[in-house]
Every structure is written in C-alpha cells, then in structure tokens.
LOLO-622616 format. One record per residue: chain; x, y, z of N, C-alpha, C in turn; residue in three letters. Coordinates in nm, 2 decimals, always signed. Last residue first. Layout:
REC chain     nx     ny     nz    cax    cay    caz     cx     cy     cz resn
REC     A      X      Y      Z      X      Y      Z      X      Y      Z  ALA
...
END
This chain:
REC chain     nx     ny     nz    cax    cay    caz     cx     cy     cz resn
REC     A  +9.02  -8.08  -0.93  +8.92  -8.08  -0.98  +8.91  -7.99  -1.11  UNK
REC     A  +9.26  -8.05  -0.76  +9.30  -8.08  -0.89  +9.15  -8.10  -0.97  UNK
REC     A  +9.14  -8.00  -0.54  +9.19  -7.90  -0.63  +9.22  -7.92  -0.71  UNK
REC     A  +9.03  -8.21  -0.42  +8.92  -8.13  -0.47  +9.02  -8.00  -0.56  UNK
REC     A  +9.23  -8.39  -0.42  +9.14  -8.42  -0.51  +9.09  -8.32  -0.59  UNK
REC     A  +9.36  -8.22  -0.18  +9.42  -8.24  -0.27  +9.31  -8.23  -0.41  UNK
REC     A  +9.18  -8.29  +0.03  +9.19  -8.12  -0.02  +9.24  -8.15  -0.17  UNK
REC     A  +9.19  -8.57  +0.05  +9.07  -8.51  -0.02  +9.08  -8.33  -0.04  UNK
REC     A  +9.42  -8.58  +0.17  +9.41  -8.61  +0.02  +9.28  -8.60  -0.05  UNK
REC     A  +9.40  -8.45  +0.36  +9.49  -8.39  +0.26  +9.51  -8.44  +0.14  UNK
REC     A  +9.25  -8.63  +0.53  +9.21  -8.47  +0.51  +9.25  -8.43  +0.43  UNK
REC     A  +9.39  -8.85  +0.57  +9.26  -8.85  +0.46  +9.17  -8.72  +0.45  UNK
REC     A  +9.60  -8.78  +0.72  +9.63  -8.82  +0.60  +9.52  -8.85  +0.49  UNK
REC     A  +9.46  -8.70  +0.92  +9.50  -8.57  +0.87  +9.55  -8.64  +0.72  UNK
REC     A  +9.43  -8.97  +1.00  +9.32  -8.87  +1.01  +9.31  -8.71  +0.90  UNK
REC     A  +9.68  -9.05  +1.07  +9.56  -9.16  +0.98  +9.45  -9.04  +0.93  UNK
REC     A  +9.77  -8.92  +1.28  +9.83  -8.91  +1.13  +9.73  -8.96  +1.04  UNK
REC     A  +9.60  -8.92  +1.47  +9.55  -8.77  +1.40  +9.65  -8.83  +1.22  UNK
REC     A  +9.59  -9.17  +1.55  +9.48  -9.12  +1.49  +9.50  -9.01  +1.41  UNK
REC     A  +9.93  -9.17  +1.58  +9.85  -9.27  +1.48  +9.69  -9.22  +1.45  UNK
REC     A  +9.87  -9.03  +1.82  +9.97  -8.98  +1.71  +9.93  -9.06  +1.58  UNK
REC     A  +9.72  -9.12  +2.01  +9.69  -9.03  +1.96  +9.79  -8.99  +1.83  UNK
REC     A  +9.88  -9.41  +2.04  +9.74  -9.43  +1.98  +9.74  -9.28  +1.86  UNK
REC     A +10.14  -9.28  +2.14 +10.14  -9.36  +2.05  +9.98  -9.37  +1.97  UNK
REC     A +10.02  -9.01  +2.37 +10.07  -9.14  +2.32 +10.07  -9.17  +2.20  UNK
REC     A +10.00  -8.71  +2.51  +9.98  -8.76  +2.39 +10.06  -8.90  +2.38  UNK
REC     A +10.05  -8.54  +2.75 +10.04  -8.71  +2.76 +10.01  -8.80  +2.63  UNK
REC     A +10.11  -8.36  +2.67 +10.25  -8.41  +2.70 +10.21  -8.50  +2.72  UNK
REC     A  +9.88  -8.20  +2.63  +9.99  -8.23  +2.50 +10.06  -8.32  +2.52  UNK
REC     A  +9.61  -8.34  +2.83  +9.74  -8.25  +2.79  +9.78  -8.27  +2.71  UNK
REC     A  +9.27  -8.46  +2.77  +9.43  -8.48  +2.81  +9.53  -8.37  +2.76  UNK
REC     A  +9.05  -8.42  +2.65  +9.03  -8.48  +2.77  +9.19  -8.47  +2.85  UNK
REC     A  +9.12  -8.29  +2.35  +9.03  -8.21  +2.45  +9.02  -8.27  +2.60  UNK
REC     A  +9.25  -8.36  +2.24  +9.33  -8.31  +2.36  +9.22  -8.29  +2.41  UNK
REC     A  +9.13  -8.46  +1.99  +9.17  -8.53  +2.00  +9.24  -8.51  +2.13  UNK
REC     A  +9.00  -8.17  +1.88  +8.94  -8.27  +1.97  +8.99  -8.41  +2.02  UNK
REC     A  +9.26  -8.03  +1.83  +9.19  -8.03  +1.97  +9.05  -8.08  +2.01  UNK
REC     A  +9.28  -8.17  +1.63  +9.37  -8.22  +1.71  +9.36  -8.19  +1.88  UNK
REC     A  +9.07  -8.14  +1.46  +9.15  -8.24  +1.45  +9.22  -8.28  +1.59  UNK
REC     A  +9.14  -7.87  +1.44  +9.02  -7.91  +1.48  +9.02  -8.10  +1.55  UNK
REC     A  +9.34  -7.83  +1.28  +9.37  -7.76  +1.39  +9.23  -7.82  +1.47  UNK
REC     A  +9.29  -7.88  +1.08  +9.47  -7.97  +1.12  +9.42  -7.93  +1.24  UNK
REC     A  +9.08  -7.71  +0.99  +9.02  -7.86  +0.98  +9.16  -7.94  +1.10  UNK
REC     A  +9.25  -7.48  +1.00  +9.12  -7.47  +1.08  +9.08  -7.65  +1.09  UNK
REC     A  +9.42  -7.49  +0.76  +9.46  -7.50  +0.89  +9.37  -7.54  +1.01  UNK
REC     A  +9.21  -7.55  +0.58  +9.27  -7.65  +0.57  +9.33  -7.68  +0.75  UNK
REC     A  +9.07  -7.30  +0.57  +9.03  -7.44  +0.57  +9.13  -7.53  +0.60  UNK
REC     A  +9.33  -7.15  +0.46  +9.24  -7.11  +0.59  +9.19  -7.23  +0.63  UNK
REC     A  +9.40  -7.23  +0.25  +9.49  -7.24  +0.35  +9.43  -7.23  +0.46  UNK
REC     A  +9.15  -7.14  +0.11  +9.22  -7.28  +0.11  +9.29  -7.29  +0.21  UNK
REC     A  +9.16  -6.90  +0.14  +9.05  -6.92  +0.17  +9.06  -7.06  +0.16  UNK
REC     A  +9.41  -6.80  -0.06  +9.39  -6.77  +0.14  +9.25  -6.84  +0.21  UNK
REC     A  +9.32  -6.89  -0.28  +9.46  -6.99  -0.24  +9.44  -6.96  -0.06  UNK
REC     A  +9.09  -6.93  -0.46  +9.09  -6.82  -0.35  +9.21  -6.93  -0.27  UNK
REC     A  +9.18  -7.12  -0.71  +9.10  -7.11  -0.62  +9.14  -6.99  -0.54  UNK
REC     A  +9.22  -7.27  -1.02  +9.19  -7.13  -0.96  +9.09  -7.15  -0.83  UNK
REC     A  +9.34  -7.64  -1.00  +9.23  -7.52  -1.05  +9.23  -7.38  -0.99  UNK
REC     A  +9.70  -7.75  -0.97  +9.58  -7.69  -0.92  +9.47  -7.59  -1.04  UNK
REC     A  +9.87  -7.75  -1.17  +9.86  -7.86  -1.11  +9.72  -7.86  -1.04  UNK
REC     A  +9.96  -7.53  -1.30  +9.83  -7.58  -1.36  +9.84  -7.74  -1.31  UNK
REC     A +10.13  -7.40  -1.18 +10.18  -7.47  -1.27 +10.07  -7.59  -1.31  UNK
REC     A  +9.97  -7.24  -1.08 +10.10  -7.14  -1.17 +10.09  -7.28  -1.20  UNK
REC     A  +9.83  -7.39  -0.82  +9.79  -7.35  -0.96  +9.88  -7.26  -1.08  UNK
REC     A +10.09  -7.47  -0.72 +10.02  -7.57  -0.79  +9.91  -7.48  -0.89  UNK
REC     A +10.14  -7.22  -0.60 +10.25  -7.30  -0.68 +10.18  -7.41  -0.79  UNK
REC     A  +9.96  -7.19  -0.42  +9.97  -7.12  -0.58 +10.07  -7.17  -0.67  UNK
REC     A  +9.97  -7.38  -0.28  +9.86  -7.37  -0.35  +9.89  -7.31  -0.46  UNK
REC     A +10.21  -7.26  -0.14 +10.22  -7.40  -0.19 +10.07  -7.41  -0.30  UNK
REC     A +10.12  -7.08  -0.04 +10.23  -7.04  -0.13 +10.20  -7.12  -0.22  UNK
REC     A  +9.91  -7.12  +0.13  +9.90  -7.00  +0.04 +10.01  -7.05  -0.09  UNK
REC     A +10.11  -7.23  +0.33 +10.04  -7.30  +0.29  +9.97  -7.24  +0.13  UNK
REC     A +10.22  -6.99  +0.39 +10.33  -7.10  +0.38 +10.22  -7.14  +0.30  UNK
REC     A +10.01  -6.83  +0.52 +10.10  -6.77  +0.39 +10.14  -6.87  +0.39  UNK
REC     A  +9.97  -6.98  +0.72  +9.82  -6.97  +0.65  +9.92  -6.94  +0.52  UNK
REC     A +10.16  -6.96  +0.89 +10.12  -7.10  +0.83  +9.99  -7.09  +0.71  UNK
REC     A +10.14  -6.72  +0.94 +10.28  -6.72  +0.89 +10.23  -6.84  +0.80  UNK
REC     A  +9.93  -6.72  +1.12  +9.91  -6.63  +1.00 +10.05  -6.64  +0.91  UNK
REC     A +10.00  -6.80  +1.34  +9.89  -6.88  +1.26  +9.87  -6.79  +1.12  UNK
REC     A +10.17  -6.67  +1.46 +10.27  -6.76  +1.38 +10.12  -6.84  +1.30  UNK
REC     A +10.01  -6.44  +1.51 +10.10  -6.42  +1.43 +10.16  -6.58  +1.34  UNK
REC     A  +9.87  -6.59  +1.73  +9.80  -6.53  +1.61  +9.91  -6.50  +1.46  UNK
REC     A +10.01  -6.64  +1.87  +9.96  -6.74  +1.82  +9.87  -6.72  +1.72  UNK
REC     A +10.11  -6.37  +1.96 +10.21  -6.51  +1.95 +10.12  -6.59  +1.83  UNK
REC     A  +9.89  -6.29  +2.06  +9.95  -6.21  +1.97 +10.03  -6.29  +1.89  UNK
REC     A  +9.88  -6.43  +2.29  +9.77  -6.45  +2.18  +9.79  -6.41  +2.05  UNK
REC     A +10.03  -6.32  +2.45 +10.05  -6.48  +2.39  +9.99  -6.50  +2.31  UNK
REC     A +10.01  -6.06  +2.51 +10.09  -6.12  +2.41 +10.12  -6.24  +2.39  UNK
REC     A  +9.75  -6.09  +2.66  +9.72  -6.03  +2.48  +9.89  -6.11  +2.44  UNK
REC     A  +9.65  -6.33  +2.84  +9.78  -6.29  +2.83  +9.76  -6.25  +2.70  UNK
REC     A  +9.42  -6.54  +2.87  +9.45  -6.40  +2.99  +9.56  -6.33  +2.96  UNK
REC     A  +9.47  -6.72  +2.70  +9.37  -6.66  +2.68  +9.38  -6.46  +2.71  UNK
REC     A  +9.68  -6.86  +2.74  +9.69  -6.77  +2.70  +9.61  -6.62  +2.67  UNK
REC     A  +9.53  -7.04  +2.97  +9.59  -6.96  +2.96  +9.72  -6.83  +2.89  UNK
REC     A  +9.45  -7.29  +2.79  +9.36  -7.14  +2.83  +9.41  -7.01  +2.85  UNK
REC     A  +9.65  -7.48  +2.53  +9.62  -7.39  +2.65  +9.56  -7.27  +2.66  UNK
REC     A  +9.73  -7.46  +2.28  +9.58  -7.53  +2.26  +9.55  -7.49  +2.45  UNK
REC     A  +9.90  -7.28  +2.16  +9.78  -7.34  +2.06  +9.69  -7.35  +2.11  UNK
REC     A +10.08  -7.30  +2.39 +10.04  -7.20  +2.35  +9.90  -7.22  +2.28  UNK
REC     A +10.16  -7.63  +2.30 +10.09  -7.56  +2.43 +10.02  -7.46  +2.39  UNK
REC     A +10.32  -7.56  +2.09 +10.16  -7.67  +2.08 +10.10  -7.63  +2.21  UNK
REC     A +10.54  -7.46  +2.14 +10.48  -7.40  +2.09 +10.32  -7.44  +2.07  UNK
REC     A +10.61  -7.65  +2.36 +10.57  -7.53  +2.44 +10.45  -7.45  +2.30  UNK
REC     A +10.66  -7.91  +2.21 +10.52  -7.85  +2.32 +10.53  -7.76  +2.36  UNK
REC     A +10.74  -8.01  +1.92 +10.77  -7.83  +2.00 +10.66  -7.81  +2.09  UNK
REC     A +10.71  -8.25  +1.88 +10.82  -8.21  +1.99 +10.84  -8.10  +2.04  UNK
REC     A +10.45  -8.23  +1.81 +10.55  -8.37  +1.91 +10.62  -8.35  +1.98  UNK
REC     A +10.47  -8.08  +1.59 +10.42  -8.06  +1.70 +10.41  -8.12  +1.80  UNK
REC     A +10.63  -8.25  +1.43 +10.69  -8.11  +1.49 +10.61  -8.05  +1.58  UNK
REC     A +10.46  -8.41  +1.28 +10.61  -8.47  +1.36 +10.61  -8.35  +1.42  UNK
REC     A +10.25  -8.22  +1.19 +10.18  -8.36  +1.30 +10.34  -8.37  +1.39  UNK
REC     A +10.42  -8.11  +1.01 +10.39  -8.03  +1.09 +10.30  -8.11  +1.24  UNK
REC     A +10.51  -8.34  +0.84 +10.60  -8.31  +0.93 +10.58  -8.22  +1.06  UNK
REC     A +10.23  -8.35  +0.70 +10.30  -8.49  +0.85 +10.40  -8.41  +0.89  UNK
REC     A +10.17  -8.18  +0.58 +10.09  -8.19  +0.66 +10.11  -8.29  +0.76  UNK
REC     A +10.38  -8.10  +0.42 +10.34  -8.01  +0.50 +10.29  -8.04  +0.62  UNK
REC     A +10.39  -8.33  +0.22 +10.48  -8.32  +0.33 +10.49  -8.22  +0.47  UNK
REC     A +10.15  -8.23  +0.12 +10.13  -8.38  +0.19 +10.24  -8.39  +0.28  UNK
REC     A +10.22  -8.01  -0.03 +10.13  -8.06  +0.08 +10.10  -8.16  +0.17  UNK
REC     A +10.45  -8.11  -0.19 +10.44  -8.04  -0.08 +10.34  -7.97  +0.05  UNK
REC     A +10.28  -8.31  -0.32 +10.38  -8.34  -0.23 +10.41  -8.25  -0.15  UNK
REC     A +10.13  -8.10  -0.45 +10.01  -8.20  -0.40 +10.17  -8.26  -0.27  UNK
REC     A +10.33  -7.96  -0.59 +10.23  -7.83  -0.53 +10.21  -8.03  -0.39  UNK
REC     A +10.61  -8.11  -0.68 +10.50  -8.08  -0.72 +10.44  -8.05  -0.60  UNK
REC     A +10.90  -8.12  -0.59 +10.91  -8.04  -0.68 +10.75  -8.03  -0.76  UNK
REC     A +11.04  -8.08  -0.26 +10.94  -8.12  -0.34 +10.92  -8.09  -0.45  UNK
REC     A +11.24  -7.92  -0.14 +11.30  -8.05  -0.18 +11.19  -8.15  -0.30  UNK
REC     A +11.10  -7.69  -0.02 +11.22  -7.71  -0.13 +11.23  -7.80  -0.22  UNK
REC     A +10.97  -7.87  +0.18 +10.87  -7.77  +0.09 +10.95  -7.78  -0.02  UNK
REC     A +11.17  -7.87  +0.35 +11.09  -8.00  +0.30 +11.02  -7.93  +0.17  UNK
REC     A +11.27  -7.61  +0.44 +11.40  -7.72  +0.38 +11.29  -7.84  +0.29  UNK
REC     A +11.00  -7.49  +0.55 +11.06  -7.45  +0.41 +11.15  -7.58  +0.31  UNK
REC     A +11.01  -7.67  +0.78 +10.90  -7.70  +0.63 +10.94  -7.64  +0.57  UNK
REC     A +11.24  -7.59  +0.89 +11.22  -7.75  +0.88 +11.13  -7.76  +0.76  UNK
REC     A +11.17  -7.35  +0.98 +11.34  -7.33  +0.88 +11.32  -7.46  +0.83  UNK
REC     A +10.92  -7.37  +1.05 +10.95  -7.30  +0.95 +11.02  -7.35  +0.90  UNK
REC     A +11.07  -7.46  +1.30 +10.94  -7.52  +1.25 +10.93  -7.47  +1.13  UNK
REC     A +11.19  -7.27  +1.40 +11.26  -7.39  +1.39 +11.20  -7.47  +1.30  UNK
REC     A +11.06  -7.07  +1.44 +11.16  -7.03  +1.33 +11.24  -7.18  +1.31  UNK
REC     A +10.90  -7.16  +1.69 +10.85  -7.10  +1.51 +10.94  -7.11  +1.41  UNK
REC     A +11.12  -7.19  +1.86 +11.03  -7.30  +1.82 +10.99  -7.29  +1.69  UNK
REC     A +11.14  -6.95  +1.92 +11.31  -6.98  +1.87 +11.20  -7.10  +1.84  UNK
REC     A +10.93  -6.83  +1.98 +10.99  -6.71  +1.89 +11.11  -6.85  +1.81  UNK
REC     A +10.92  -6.98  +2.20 +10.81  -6.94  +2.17 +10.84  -6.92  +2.03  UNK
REC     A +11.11  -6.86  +2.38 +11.10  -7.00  +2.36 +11.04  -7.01  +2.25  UNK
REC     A +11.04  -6.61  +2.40 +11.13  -6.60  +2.30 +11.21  -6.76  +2.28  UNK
REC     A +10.84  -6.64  +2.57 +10.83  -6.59  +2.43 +10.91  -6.56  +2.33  UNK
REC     A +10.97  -6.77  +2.80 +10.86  -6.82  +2.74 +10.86  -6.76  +2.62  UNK
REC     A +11.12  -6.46  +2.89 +11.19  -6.65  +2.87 +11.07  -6.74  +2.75  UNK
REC     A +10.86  -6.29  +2.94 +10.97  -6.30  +2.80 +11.03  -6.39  +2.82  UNK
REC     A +10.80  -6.48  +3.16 +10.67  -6.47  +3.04 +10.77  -6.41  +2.90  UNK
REC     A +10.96  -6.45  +3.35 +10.95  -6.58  +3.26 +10.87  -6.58  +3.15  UNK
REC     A +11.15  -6.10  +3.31 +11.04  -6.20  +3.36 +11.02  -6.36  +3.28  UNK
REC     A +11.34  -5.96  +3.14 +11.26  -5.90  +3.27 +11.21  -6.02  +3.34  UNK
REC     A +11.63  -6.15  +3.01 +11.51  -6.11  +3.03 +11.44  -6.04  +3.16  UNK
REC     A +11.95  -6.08  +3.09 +11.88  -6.11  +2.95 +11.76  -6.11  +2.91  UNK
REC     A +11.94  -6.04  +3.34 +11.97  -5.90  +3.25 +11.98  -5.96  +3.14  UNK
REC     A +11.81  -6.21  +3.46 +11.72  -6.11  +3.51 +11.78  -5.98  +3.39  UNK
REC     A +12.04  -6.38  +3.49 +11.91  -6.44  +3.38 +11.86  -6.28  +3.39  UNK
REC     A +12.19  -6.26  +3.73 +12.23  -6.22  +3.56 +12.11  -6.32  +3.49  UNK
REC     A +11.97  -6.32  +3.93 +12.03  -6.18  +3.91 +12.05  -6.11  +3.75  UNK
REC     A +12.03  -6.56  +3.95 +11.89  -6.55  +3.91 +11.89  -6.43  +3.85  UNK
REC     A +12.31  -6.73  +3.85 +12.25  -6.64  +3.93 +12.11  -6.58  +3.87  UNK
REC     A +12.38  -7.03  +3.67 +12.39  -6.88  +3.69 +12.30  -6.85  +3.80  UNK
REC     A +12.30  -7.26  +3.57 +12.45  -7.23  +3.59 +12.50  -7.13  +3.65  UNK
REC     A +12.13  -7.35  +3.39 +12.23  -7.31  +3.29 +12.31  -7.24  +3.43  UNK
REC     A +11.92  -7.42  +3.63 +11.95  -7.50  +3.52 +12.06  -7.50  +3.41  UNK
REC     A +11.90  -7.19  +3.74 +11.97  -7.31  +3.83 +12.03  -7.41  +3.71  UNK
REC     A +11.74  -6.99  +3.57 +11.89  -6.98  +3.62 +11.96  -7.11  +3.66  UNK
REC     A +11.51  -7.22  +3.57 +11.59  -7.19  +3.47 +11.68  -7.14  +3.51  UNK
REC     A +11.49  -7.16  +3.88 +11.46  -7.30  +3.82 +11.57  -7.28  +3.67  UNK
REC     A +11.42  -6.86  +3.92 +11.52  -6.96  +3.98 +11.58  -7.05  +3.93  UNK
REC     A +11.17  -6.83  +3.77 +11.30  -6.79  +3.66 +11.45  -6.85  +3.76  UNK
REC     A +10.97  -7.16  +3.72 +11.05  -7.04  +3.82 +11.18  -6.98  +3.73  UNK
REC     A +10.71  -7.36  +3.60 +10.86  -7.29  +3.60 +10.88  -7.18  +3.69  UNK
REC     A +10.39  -7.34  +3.61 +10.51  -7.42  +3.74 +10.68  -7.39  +3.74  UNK
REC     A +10.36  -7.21  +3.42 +10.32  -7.15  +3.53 +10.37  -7.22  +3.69  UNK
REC     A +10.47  -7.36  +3.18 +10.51  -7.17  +3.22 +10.45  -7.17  +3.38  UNK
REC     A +10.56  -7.66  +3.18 +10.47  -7.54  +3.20 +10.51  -7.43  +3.21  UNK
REC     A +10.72  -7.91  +3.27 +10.64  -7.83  +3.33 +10.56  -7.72  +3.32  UNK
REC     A +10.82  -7.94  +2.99 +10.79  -8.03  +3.12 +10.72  -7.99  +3.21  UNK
REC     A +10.85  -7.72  +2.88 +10.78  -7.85  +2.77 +10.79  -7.95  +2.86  UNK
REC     A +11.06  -7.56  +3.01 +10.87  -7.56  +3.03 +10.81  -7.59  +2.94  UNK
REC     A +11.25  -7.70  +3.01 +11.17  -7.69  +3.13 +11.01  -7.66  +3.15  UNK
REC     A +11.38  -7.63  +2.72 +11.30  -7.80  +2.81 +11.22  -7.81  +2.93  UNK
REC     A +11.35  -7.41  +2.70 +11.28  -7.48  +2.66 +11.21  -7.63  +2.67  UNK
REC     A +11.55  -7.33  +2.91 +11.40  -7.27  +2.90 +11.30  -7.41  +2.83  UNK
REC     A +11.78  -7.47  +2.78 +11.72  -7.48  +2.87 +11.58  -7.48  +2.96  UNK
REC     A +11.74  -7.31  +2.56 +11.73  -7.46  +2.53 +11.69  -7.49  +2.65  UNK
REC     A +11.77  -7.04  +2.66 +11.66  -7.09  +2.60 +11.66  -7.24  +2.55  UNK
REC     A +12.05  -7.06  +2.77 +11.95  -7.01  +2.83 +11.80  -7.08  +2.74  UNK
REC     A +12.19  -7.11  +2.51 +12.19  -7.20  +2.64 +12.04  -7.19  +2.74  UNK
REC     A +12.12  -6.84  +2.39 +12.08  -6.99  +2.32 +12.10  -7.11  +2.44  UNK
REC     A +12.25  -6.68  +2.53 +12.10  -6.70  +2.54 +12.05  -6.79  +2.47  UNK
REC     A +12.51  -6.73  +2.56 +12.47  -6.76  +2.66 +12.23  -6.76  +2.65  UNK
REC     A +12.57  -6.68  +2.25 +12.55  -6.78  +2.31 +12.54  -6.83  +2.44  UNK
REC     A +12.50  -6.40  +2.26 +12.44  -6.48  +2.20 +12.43  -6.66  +2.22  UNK
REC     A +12.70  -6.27  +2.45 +12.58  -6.30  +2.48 +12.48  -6.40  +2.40  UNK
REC     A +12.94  -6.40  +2.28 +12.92  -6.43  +2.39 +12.81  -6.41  +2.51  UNK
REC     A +12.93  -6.20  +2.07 +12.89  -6.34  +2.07 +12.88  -6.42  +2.15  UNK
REC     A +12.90  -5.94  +2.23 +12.82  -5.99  +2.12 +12.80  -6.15  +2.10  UNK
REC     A +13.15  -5.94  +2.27 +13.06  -5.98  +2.35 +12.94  -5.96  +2.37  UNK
REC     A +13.30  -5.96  +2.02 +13.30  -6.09  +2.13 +13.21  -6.07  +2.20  UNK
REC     A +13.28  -5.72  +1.95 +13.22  -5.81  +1.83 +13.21  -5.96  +1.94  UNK
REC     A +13.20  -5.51  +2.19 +13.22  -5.56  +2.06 +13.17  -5.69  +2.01  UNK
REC     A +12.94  -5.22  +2.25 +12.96  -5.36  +2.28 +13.05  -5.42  +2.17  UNK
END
C-alpha cells in the first residue's frame, strides 16, 4: 500500500467515523444501520463493509476516537496547572463538560446493553482504568510535592471515580443521556464541585 493510499484511507475513516459518530449520539447503536452511515458519508454499503465488518466495530472505534479525544483534552488541562488540588478541580468539570458531548462514550457507561456485549465492557473497563491512572497521577503529583499527605494514590482515584460516577447515574437513572437539560448539568456541576473539594481538604489533611 503506498504512502497516498494510506492517507487517503485515513481520511476516509475519519469522515466515516465523525459521521458514525454523530449518528449514534442521536440514535444509538441499535437504531443505526451500517446503510444509514454509508448514506451519510456518500458511499456504498459494500465499501463501509471494507473499512469495518459490522456496526458494532463502527461503534468501537467511535468509542476508541471519543477516549483519545477526552484524554488528549485533560492531559492539555492537567499541563496547564501547575498545583496537584487545580488539576483536580480542572479534572473534575471538564470531564462533567466532555461527557455532554461524547454521548456515545457516556452511553456505553451508563447503557444495559453493553452488558450483553464482552467487547463493550472490555471498552469501559479499559478506558475506566486509563481515568483511575490519570487521576493516580495527579495525586502523586501533589504528594511529591508535599501538597498532598501519603495516601494509597489508586485507592483515591478509585473513590473519587466511583462517587463522579454515582453521581451521575443517579441523576439518569429516570432519563437518557441525550435528554440531560440545563437543570441536570447545573446539579451534577454544583454536586461534583462539593465532592472535589472535600477530596481535596481530606488530602491536604
């Protein structure tokens, strides 16, 4: 394969998956059609079918391109902070702003049907273990620089995700991601912003 058509699959699967992406952060994996996405970028069902087997890879490499977006976002923030307690605090709203917008990846999270699917789970297990390290990091950062007390840094991150994460599916538990309003965005921010500053407290203890 050369070096052009190379890049010219590359960027037909970035079309492909923006597209992907918007479709089923509107509808869903289970009401999308790999029709639907071919129709949507332009092409035959045929050629989507020789970038992916099925919608469930489309979906996971939605999935895949969401994480690394989310990341490449809190690292740039994380950077920019130069004490442990800031880059927690920036951690903990941008990651509220970013699940706003990455519903497929918020789907995944908090939909049953991953349940029935190991490699969705695998998905959500993996990138929940990427945020546990991120978080990890930030902790130690603060204790190295005796901002923080000695604490089990994985045993903090763990808590912390578990409480963000508690938070939010009791606040979906009656409604979908995509109907989340103005109210629900204001409770969890108000909510998560007095969760992080009592983590905070307790570590600078």
């Amino acid at each position: 394969m050369t070096e052009k058509t190379k890049s010219e699959d590359s960027s037909k699967l970035d079309i492909i998956l923006n597209a992907a992406q918007k479709r089923f952060g509107h509808y869903g994996l289970c009401k999308t059609t790999m029709n639907e996405i071919a129709a949507d970028v332009g092409m035959g069902k045929a050629s989507l079918y020789y970038y992916f087997p099925d919608k469930e890879a489309v979906f996971q490499a939605v999935i895949k391109k969401e994480q690394e977006e989310f990341l490449a976002e809190m690292n740039k923030h994380m950077n920019a902070e130069t004490d442990a307690a800031s880059q927690l605090k920036h951690y903990v709203k941008y990651r509220l702003d970013y699940f706003q917008n990455l519903l497929n990846l918020s789907k995944l999270k908090t939909e049953s049907f991953f349940n029935s699917k190991p490699i969705f789970g695998k998905v959500v297990e993996d990138f929940y273990k990427l945020e546990i390290e991120l978080v990890g990091n930030i902790i130690q950062t603060g204790i190295d620089k005796q901002e923080f007390r000695e604490v089990n840094k994985e045993e903090y991150a763990l808590l912390l995700m578990n409480i963000l994460q508690g938070l939010r599916l009791i606040r979906i538990k009656y409604k979908a991601m995509a109907e989340f309003d103005s109210a629900d965005v204001a409770y969890l921010k108000e909510n998560n912003d007095k969760v992080i500053c009592m983590f905070i407290k307790d570590l600078k203890k």
